[in-house]
C-alpha positions as a Markdown table, in Angstrom:
| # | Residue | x | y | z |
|---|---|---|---|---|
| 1 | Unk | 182.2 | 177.2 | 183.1 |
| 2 | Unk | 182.0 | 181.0 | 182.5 |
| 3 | Unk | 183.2 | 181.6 | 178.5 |
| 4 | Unk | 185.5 | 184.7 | 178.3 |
| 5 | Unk | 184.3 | 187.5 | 176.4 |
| 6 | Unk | 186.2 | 188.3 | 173.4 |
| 7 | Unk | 187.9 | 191.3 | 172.9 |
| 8 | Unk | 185.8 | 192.3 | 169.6 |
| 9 | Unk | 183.0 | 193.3 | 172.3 |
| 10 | Unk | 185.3 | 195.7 | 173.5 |
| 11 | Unk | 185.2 | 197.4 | 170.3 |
| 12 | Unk | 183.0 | 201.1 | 170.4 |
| 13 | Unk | 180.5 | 200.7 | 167.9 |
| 14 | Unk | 178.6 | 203.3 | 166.1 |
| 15 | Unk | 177.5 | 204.1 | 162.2 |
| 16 | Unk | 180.1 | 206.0 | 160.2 |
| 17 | Unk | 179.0 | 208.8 | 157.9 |
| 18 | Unk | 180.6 | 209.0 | 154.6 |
| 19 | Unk | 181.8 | 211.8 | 152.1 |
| 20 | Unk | 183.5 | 211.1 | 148.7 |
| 21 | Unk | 183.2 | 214.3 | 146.6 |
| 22 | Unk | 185.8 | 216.8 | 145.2 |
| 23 | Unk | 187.1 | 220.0 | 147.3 |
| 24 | Unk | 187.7 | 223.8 | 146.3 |
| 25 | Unk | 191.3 | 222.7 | 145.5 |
| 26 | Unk | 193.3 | 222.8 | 142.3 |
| 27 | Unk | 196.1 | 220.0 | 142.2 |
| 28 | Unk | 199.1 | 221.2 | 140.6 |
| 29 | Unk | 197.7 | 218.9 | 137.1 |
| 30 | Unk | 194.8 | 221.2 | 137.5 |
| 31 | Unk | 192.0 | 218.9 | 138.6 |
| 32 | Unk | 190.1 | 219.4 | 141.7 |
| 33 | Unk | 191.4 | 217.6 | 144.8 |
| 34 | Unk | 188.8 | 214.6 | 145.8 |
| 35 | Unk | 188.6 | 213.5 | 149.0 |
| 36 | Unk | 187.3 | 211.0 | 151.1 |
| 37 | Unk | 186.4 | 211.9 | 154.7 |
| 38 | Unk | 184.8 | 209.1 | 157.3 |
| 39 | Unk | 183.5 | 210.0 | 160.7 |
| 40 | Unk | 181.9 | 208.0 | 163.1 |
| 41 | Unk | 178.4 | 209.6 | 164.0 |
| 42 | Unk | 178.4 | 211.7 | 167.4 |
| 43 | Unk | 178.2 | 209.6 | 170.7 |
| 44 | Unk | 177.1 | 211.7 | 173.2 |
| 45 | Unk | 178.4 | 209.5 | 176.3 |
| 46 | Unk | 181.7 | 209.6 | 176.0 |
| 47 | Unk | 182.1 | 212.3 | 172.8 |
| 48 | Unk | 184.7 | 210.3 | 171.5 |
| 49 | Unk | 184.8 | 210.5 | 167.1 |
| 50 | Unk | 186.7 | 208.0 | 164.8 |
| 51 | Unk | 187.4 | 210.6 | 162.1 |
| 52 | Unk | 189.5 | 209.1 | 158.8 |
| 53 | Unk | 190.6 | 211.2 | 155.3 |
| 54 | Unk | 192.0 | 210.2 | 152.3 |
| 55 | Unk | 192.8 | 212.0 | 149.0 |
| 56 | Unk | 191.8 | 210.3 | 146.0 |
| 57 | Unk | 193.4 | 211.2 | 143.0 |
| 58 | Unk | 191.1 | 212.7 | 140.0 |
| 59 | Unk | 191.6 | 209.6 | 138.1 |
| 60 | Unk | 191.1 | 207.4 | 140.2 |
| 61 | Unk | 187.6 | 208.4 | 141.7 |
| 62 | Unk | 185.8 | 205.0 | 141.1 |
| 63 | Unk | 183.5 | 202.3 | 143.3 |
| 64 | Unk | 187.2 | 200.1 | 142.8 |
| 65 | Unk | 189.1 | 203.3 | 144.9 |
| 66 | Unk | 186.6 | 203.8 | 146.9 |
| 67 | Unk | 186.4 | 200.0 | 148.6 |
| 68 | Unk | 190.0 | 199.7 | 148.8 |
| 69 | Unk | 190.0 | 203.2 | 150.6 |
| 70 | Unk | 187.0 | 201.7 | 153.0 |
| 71 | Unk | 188.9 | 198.6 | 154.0 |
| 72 | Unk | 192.1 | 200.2 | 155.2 |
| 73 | Unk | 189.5 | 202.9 | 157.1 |
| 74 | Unk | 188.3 | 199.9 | 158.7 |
| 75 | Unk | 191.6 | 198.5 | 159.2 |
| 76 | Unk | 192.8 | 201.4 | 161.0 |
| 77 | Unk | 189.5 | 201.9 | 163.0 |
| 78 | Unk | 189.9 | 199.0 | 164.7 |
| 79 | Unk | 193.6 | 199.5 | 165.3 |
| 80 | Unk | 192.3 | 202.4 | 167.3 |
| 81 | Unk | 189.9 | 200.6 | 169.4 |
| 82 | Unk | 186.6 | 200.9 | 166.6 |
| 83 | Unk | 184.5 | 198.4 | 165.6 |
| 84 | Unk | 183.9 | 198.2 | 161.6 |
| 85 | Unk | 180.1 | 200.0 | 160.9 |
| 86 | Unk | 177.0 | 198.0 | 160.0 |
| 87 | Unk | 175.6 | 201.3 | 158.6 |
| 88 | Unk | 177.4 | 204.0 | 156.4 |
| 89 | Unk | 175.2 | 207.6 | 156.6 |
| 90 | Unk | 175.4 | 209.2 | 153.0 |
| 91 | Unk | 173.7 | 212.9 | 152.3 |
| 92 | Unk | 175.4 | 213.5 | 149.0 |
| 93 | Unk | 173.0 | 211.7 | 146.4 |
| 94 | Unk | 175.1 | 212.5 | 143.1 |
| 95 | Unk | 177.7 | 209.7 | 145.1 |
| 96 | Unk | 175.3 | 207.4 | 146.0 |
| 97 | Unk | 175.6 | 205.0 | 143.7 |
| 98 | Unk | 179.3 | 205.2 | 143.9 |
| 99 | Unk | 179.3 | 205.2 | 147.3 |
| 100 | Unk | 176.4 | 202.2 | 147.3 |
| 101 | Unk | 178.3 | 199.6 | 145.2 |
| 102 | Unk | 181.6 | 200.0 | 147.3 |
| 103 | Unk | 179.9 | 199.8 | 150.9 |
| 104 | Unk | 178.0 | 196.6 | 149.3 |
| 105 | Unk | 181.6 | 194.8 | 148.3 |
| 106 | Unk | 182.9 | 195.4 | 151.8 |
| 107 | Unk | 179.3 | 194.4 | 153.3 |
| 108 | Unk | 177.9 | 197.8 | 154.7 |
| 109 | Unk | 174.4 | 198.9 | 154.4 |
| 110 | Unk | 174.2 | 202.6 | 153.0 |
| 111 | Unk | 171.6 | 204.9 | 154.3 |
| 112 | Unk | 170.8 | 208.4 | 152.9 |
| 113 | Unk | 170.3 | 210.8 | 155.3 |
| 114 | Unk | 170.4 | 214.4 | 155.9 |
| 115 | Unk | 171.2 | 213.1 | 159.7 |
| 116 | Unk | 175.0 | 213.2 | 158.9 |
| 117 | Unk | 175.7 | 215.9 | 161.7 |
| 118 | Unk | 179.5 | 215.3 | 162.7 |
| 119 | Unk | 180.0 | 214.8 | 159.1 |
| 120 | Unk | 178.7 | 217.9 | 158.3 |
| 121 | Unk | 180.2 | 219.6 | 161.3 |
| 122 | Unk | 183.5 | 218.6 | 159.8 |
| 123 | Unk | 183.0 | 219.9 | 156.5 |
| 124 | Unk | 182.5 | 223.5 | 157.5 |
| 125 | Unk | 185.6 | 223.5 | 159.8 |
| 126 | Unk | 187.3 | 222.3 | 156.8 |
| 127 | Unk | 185.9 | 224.9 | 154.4 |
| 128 | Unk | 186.5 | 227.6 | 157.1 |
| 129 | Unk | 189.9 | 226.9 | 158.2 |
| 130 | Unk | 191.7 | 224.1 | 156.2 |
| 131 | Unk | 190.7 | 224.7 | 152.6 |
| 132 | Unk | 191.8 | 228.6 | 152.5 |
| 133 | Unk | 195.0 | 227.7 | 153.8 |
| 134 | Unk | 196.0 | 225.1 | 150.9 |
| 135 | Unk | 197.7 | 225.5 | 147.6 |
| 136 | Unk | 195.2 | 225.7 | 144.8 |
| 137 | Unk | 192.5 | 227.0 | 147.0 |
| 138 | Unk | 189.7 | 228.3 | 144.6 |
């Protein structure tokens, strides 16, 4: 009897790299816009990225936030066909431990690395062409 393959193997799988940090942006209470931007690490093959954003209110920027904010990434990953990360690709080491104690709750290992290249790749688009155009650019 030949056991059908569940559809979780269907899933693409790759490492997600992480940002949490605050933007060039001024919110109209005069704190700096934080944001938190997810983006699955470049696969070559088929060049196909998960990429996920969230804003994160000033006060609110906490481990707490920052799992909740993880889950529903996840959540809507795998609505779109992704499979949830084993590994989470940090480069920022002043959000580490932030960043550390949240991926531990939801049961990701956090790496630092430099290696963070679509993540990276992202940021400067942003800073180049999304940033200047919003309210409270700075």
């Amino acid at each position: 009897m030949i056991a059908s393959i569940p559809k979780e193997s269907n899933l693409k799988k790759t490492d997600w790299e992480i940002d949490f940090y605050s933007r060039p942006i001024l919110e109209e209470n005069g704190k700096k816009r934080w944001e938190l931007l997810i983006t699955s690490t470049n696969n070559f093959k088929d060049k196909k990225t998960f990429k996920w954003e969230k804003i994160c209110p000033a006060t609110s920027v906490n481990s707490i936030w920052l799992k909740d904010a993880i889950e529903e990434a996840i959540n809507d990953a795998k609505s779109q066909g992704w499979d949830r990360p084993s590994v989470f690709r940090c480069w920022r080491s002043s959000m580490k431990t932030m960043i550390k104690r949240a991926a531990d709750q939801v049961g990701i290992e956090l790496i630092s690395s430099r290696r963070t290249y679509a993540l990276q790749e992202w940021l400067i688009d942003r800073e180049k062409n999304l940033y200047p155009q919003q309210k409270g650019y700075t």
